[in-house]
ZAMARGU-4260 file (C-alpha; in steps of 0.2 Angstrom, whole numbers, plus 5000, padded with zeros to 4 digits):
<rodrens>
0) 5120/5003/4914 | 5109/5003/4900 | 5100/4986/4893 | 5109/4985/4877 | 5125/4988/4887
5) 5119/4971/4897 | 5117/4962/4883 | 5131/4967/4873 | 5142/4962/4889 | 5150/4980/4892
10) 5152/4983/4912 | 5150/5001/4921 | 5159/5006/4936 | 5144/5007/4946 | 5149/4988/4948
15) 5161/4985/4959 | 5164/4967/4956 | 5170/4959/4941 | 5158/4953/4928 | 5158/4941/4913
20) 5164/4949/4896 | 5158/4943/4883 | 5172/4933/4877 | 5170/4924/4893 | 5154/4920/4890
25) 5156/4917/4871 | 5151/4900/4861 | 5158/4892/4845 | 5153/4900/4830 | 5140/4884/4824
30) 5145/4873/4812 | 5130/4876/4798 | 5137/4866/4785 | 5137/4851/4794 | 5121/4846/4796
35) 5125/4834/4809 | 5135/4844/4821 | 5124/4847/4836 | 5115/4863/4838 | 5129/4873/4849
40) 5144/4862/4843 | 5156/4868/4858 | 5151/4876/4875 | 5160/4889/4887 | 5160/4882/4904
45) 5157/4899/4909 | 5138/4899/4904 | 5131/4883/4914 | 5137/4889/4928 | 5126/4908/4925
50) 5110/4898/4918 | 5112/4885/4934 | 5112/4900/4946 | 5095/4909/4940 | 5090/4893/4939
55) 5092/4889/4958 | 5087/4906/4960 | 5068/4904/4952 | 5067/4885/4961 | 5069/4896/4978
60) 5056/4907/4969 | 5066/4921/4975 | 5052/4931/4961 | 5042/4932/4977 | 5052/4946/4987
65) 5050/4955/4971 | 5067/4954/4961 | 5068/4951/4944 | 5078/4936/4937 | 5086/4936/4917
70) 5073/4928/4908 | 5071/4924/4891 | 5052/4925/4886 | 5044/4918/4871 | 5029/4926/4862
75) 5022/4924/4847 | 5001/4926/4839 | 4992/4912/4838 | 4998/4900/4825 | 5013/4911/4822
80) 5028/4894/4823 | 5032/4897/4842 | 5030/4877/4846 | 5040/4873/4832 | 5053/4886/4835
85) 5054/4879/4853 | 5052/4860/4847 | 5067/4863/4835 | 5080/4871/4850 | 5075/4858/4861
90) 5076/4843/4849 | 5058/4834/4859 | 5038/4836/4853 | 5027/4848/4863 | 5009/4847/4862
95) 5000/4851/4847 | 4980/4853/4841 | 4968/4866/4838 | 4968/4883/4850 | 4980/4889/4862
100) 4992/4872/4867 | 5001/4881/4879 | 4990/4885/4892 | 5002/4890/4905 | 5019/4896/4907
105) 5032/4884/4903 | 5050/4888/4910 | 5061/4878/4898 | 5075/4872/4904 | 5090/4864/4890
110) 5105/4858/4897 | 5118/4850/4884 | 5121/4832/4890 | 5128/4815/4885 | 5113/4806/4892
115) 5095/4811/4886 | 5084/4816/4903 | 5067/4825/4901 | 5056/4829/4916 | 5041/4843/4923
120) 5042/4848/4940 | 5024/4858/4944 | 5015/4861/4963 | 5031/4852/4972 | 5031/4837/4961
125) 5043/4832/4949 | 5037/4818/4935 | 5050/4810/4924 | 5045/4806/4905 | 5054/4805/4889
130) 5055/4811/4873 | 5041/4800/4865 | 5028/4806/4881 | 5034/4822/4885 | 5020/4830/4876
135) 5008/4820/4884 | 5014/4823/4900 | 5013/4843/4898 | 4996/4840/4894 | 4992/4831/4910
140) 5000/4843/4921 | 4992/4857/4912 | 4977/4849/4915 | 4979/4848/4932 | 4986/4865/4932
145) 4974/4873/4923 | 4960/4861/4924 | 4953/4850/4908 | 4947/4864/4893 | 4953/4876/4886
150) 4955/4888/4901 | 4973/4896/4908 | 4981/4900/4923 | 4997/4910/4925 | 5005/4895/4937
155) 5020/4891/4930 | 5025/4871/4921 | 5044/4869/4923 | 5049/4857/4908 | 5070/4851/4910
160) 5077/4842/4896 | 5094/4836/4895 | 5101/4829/4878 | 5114/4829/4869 | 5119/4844/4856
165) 5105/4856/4863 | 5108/4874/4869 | 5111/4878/4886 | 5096/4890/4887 | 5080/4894/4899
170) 5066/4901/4891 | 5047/4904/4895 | 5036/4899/4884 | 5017/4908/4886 | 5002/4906/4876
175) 4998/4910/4860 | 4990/4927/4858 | 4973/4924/4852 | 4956/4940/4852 | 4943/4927/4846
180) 4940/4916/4860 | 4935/4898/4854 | 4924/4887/4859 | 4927/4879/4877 | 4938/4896/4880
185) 4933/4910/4894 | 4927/4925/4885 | 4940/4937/4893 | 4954/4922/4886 | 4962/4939/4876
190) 4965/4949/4891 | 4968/4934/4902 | 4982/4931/4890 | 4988/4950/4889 | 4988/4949/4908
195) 5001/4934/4908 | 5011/4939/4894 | 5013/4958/4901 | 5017/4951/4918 | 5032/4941/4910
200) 5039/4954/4898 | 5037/4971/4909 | 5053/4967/4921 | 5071/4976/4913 | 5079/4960/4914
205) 5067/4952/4904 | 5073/4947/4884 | 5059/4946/4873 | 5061/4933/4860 | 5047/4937/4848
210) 5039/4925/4836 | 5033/4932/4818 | 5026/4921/4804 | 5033/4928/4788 | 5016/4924/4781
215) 5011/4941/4789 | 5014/4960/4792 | 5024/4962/4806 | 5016/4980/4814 | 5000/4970/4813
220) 5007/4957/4825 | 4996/4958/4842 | 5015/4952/4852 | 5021/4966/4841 | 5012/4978/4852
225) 5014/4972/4867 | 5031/4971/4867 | 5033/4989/4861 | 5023/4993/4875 | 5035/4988/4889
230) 5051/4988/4876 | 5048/5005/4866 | 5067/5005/4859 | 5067/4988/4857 | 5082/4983/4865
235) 5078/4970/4874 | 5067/4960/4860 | 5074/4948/4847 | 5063/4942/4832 | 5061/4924/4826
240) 5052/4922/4809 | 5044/4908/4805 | 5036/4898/4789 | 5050/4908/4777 | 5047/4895/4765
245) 5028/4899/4763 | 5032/4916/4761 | 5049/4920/4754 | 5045/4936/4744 | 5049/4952/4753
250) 5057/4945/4766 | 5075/4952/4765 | 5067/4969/4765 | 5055/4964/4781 | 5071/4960/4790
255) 5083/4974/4784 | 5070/4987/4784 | 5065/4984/4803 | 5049/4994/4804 | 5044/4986/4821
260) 5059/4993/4830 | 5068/4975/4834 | 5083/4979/4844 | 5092/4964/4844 | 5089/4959/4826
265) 5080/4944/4816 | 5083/4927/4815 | 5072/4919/4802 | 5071/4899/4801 | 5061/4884/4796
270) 5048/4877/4802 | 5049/4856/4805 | 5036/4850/4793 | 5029/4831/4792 | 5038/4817/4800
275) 5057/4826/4797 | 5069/4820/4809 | 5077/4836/4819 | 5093/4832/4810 | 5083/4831/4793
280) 5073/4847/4797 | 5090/4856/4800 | 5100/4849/4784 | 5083/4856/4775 | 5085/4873/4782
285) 5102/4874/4779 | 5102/4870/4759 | 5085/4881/4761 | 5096/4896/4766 | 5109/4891/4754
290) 5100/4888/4738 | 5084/4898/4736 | 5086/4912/4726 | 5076/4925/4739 | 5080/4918/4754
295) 5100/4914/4751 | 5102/4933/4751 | 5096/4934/4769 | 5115/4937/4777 | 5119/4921/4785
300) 5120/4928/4803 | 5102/4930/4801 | 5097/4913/4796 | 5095/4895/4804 | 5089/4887/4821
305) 5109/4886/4825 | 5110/4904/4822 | 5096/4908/4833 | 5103/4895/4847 | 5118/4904/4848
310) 5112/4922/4849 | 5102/4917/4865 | 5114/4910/4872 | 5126/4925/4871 | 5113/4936/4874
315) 5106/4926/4890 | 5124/4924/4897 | 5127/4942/4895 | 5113/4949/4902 | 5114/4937/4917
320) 5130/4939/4923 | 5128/4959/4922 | 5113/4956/4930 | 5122/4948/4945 | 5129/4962/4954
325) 5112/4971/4954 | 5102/4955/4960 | 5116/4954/4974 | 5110/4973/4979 | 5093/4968/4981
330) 5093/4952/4990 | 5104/4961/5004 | 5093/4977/5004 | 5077/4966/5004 | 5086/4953/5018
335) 5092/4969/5030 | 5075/4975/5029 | 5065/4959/5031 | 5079/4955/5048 | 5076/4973/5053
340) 5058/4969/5054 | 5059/4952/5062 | 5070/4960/5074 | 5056/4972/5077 | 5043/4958/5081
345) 5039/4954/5100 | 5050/4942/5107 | 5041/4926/5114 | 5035/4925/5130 | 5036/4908/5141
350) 5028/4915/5160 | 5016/4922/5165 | 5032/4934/5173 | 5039/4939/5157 | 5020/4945/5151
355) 5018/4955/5166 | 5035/4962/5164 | 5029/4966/5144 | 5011/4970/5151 | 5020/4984/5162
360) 5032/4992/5149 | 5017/4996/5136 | 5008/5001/5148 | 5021/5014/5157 | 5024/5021/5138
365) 5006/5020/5133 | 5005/5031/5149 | 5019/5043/5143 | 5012/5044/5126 | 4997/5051/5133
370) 5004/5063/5144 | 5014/5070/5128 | 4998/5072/5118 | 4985/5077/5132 | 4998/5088/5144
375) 5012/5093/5136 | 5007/5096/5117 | 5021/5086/5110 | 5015/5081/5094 | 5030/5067/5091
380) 5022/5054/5090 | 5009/5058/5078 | 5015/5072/5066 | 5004/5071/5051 | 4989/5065/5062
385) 4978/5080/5068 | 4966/5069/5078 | 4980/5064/5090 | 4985/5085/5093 | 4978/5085/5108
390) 4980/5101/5117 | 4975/5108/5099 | 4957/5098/5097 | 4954/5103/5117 | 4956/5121/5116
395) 4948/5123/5100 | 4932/5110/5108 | 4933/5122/5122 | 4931/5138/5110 | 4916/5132/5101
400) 4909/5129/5117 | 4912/5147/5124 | 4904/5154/5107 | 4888/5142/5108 | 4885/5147/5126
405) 4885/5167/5120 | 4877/5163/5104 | 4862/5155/5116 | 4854/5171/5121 | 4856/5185/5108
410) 4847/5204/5111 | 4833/5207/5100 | 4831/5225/5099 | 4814/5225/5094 | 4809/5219/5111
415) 4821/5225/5120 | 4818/5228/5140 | 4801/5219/5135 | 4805/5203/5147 | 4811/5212/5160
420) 4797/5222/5160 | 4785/5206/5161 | 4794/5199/5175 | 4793/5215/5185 | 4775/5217/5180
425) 4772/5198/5187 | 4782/5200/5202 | 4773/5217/5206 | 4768/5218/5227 | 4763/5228/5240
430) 4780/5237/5242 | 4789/5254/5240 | 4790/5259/5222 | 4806/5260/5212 | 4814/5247/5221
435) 4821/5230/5211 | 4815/5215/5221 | 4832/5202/5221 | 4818/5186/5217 | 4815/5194/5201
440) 4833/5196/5198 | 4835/5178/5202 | 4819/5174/5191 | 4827/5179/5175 | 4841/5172/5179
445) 4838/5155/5184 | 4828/5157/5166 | 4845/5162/5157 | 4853/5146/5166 | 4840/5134/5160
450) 4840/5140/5142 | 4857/5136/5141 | 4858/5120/5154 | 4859/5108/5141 | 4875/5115/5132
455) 4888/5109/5145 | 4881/5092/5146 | 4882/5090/5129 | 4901/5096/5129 | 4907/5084/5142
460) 4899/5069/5133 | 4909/5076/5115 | 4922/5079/5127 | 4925/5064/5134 | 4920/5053/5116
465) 4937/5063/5113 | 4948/5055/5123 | 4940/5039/5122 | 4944/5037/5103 | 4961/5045/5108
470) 4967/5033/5125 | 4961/5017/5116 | 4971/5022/5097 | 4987/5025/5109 | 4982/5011/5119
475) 4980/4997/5104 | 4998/5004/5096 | 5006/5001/5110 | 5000/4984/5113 | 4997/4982/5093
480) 5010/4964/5094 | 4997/4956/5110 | 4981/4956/5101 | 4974/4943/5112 | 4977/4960/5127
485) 4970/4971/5118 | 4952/4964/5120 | 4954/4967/5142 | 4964/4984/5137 | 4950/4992/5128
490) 4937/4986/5140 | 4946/4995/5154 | 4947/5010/5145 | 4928/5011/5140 | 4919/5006/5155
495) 4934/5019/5164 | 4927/5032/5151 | 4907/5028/5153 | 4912/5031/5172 | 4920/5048/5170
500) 4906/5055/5157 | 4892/5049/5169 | 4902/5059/5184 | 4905/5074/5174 | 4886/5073/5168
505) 4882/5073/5188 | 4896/5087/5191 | 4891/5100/5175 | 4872/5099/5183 | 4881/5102/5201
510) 4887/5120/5192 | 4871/5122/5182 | 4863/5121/5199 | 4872/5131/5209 | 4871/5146/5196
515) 4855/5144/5199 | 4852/5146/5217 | 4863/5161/5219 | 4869/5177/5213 | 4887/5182/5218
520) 4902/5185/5210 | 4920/5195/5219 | 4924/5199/5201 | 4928/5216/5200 | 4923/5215/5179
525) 4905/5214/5186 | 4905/5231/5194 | 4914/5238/5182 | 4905/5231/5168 | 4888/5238/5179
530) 4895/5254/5183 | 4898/5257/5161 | 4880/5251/5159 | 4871/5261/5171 | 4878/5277/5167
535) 4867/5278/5151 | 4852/5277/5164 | 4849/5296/5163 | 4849/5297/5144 | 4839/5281/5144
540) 4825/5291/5157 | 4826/5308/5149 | 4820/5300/5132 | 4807/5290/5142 | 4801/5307/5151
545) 4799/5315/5135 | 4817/5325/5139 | 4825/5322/5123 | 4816/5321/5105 | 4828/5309/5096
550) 4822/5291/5105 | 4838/5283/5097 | 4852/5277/5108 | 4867/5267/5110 | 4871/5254/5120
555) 4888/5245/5121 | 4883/5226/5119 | 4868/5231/5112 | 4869/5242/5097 | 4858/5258/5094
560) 4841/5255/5101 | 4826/5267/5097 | 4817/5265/5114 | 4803/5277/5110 | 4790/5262/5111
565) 4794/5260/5131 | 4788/5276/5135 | 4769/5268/5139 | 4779/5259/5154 | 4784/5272/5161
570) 4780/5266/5178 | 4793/5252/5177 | 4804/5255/5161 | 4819/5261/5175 | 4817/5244/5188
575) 4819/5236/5170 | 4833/5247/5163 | 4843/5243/5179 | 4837/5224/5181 | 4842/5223/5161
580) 4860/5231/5163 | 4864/5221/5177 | 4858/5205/5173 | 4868/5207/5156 | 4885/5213/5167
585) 4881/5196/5178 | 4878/5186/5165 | 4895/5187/5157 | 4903/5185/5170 | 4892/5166/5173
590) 4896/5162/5156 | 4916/5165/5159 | 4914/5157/5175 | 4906/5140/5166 | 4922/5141/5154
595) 4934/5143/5168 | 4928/5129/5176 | 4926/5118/5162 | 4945/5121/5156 | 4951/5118/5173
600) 4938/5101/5173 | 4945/5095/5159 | 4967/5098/5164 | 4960/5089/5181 | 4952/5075/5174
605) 4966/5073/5162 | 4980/5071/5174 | 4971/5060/5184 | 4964/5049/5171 | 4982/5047/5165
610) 4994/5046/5179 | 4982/5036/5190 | 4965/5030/5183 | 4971/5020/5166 | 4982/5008/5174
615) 4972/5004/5188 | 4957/4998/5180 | 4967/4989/5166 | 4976/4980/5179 | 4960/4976/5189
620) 4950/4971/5173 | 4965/4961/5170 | 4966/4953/5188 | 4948/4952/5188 | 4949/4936/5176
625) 4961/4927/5188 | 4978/4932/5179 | 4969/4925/5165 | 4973/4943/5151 | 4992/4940/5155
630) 4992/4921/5153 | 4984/4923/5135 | 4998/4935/5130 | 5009/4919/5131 | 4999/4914/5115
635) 5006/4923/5100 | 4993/4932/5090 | 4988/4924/5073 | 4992/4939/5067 | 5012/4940/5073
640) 5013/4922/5072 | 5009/4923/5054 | 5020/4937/5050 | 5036/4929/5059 | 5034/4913/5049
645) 5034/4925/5034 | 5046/4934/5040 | 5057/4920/5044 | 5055/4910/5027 | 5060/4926/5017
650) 5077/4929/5027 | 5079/4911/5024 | 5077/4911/5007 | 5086/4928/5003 | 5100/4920/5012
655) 5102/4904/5003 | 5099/4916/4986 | 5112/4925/4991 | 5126/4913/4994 | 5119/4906/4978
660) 5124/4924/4968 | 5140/4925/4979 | 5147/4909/4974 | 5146/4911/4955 | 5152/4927/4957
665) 5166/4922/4965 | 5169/4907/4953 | 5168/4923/4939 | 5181/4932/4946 | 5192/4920/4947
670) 5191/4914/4929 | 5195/4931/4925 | 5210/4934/4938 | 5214/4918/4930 | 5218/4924/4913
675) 5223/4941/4916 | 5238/4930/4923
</rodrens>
């Protein structure tokens, strides 16, 4: 349903329920010619009841869970007539002076009633005036709104007046626009002012009820553009103009010509001058409209403060009761999610049994979700989070450590065979000739472990930062409602962490060790690997004996090699050829054994951290404070606490909102059933 359908009363079917037509909602054509007929001479009982129910509904500020109620919102420039229009439909003075005099929103509320009553209600209070001190008393409470000055705030003034003849209308009055801040005014008073006024008239079921001064051009209007911001069709805005008898010429074609776009059309009228009686001022208007030879050719459903009465109040009866259906939408949808999540809050616990019972159901599905993420690779849990893809993060960790152990030692085939050959030379004895001594073989290689010693150490301290960050963010979601836990739950976990790094620490120099004081391997690949090495031995020597002429040859894991330079050792170039190929045949197979066993470390560690190790230190940390963790789970966290009272006041309110909607609703339908009959 569009806004101008709203307005003009039409309904859709995407209502189910009945709504008001507008001949349900429609008010006596006023009585212009009688200047002392009141402003709305007869009312529909039909529209009290609307403007009573989105009045209830903005006392239970039912604004807050973000739904939108019918409002009527006037704007106007400074100095453009917005008091006087306001003053004239409520029939009471409002505060006047220099500057902005309204410095804070003020929800008016006219009810047509025998008796005169005027009051403000404002932070929770309500204080009854009367018509002579009513404009004094918005002053005080803006004041203590607003504070003394000329400052604003956007916290609302709610002003009632009953009395006799008035409309049946709420409105909001906001300040006048103003660019130039005055003396005693912030200097941001434009924007602060923009920021209230665009706050008030961006919401669809907001009418916009513009005030224009005749006395100026109307695109120049600064509440001109805002409300073509938010209302580019203009469908929801209606235009007042003011001062007409200051500035008569040109206005028929202002009006008729509508260069600002004004959807629901113009009302111009006459502004209160001097000590005029409301009566007076209206017997003026009318004769004004009647007898001036510009103005009386303004069509008389454009004309008067009755005129203008009667539109907002058709327009505001229409609007709000095919608004109704939608607002009933919300407040459900809002209340099944807010009872949805206060469902989902923890329940309260009142022993020290019922926390242990709680204590041990996160734990046993904080355990499974770590066994999903660390053992079985289910990624459930955490679909769009790539921290918590376990098996993922462990094999790639496990990867770069592979490839940083091989890229420790790279061949330099400048000085290729030039280590071995030191080390053969320093080892040199009394001996037979030709023969490889084992404790140079063990020489180069306890110098190849040490150059790379540091690299497992430093993978099982990333390693095990790992699955720190990832035990204690699986740990503090599944104990997120017991914050006053979560303090001894990720204590447990970091001293049980700090324990298993320092043991891996003592168990990677364990392996680095024992590299160290032996040579031996029953892999097959070693011989093999040998075997393909050494067969190059006689190429290798005939080069070296002078044999072949090109001293360029290929080695697989070393490239093509020119080892014409090793002929000047030839006395131990082959010891060093064969201690070379073998180390290198060895030494991939101690790199794939440190892999190995770190893979299987890590799938060890890991099942016993999570099936055994977690609980028990969370549950001795725990115990260790005399029952203490699971007697402060009985003290609901500020945070839950906080969040259930919320919580709780909204349901409340959207069910007392609600019943208020249903009720007119139903007290609509049955108008309508009635009639029909």
């Amino acid at each position: 349903m569009t806004f101008g359908q709203m307005v003009n009363g039409s309904s859709s079917s995407e209502y189910p329920l009945q709504v008001v037509d507008p001949k349900h909602v429609a008010v006596v054509e006023p009585k212009t010619s009688s200047v002392h007929a009141p402003i709305i001479s007869t009312l529909n009982d039909r529209v009290r009841p609307l403007l009573d129910c989105v009045d209830k509904l903005r006392h239970l500020n039912i604004m807050q869970e973000g739904i939108q109620l019918p409002t009527i919102v006037v704007v106007g420039d400074q100095s453009s007539g917005k008091s006087s229009v306001l003053e004239s439909l409520a029939g009471i003075s409002l505060p006047r002076g220099q500057g902005i005099c309204t410095r804070v929103p003020l929800i008016m509320r006219l009810q047509n009633h025998i008796e005169t009553e005027v009051h403000l209600e404002y932070n929770g209070k309500s204080v009854p005036t009367d018509e002579v001190h009513v404009a004094e008393a918005i002053v005080l409470a803006t004041n203590e709104i607003a504070g003394h000055g000329k400052g604003i705030s956007d916290i609302p003034l709610t002003l009632i007046v009953k009395k006799n003849g008035v409309p049946d209308l709420t409105m909001v009055d906001l300040p006048g626009i103003t660019r130039v801040p005055v003396h005693g005014q912030p200097e941001d008073i434009f924007e602060q002012i923009s920021g209230i006024i665009t706050k008030y008239i961006t919401p669809e079921e907001s009418i916009i009820l513009n005030v224009l001064s005749a006395t100026v051009d109307f695109p120049t209007c600064e509440s001109i553009r805002m409300s073509q911001k938010v209302d580019k069709t203009g469908e929801r805005t209606l235009a007042v103009v003011t001062k007409v008898d200051k500035a008569p010429e040109g206005l028929l074609e202002k009006v008729t010509a509508n260069d600002v776009n004004i959807g629901l059309g113009y009302v111009c009228v006459r502004n209160r001058t001097g000590n005029e009686s409301y009566e007076e001022a209206r017997s003026v208007e009318a004769s004004l409209f009647e007898t001036h030879a510009l103005l009386s050719k303004i069509d008389k459903s454009m004309v008067s403060i009755p005129i203008l009465a009667h539109k907002l109040v058709q327009i505001q009866a229409n609007i709000i009761s095919n608004c109704l259906p939608d607002i009933v939408r919300k407040i459900n949808d809002k209340l099944a999610i807010n009872v949805a999540a206060l469902n989902e809050l923890p329940q309260r616990l009142s022993s020290v049994a019922e926390a242990l019972a709680t204590f041990m159901r996160i734990l046993s599905s904080a355990k499974e979700s770590l066994k999903k993420i660390f053992l079985r690779g289910e990624l459930d849990e955490y679909p769009e989070d790539c921290e918590m893809h376990c098996t993922a993060r462990l094999a790639e960790m496990l990867n770069q450590y592979s490839a940083e152990l091989r890229s420790k030692y790279i061949e330099e085939k400048e000085n290729f065979l030039m280590d071995e050959i030191m080390s053969l030379r320093e080892a040199r004895g009394i001996g037979l000739p030709n023969f490889l001594p084992r404790v140079v073989f063990l020489s180069v290689l306890q110098q190849k472990v040490r150059g790379i010693s540091v690299t497992p150490e430093e993978f099982v301290e990333k390693l095990w930062n790992y699955i720190e960050v990832v035990v204690i963010k699986v740990m503090m979601h599944h104990s997120c409602n017991y914050t006053q836990l979560q303090y001894f739950i990720r204590r447990a976990v970091q001293n049980l962490i700090a324990k298993r790094k320092d043991e891996s620490v003592d168990w990677v120099r364990e392996i680095i060790g024992m590299e160290k004081l032996t040579d031996y391997t029953s892999n097959p690949e070693y011989a093999a690997t040998c075997s393909k090495l050494m067969a190059k031995e006689t190429i290798f020597m005939e080069i070296m004996n002078y044999k072949r002429t090109n001293t360029l040859m290929h080695l697989e894991g070393f490239g093509d090699i020119d080892v014409g330079y090793l002929r000047k050792h030839i006395d131990v170039v082959q010891q060093a050829f064969e201690l070379k190929m073998r180390m290198t045949a060895y030494w991939k197979i101690v790199l794939m054994r440190l892999v190995d066993y770190m893979a299987l470390y890590i799938m060890f560690s890991l099942q016993k951290l999570v099936n055994l190790e977690i609980e028990d230190d969370i549950v001795k940390i725990l115990m260790a404070s005399n029952g203490g963790g699971f007697e402060r789970m009985l003290e609901e966290s500020p945070v839950v606490a906080e969040k259930r009272l919320r919580l709780s006041n909204s349901v409340k309110l959207l069910k007392e909102s609600k019943v208020v909607v249903v009720k007119i609703m139903d007290r609509i339908a049955l108008h309508v059933d009635g009639e029909k009959a």
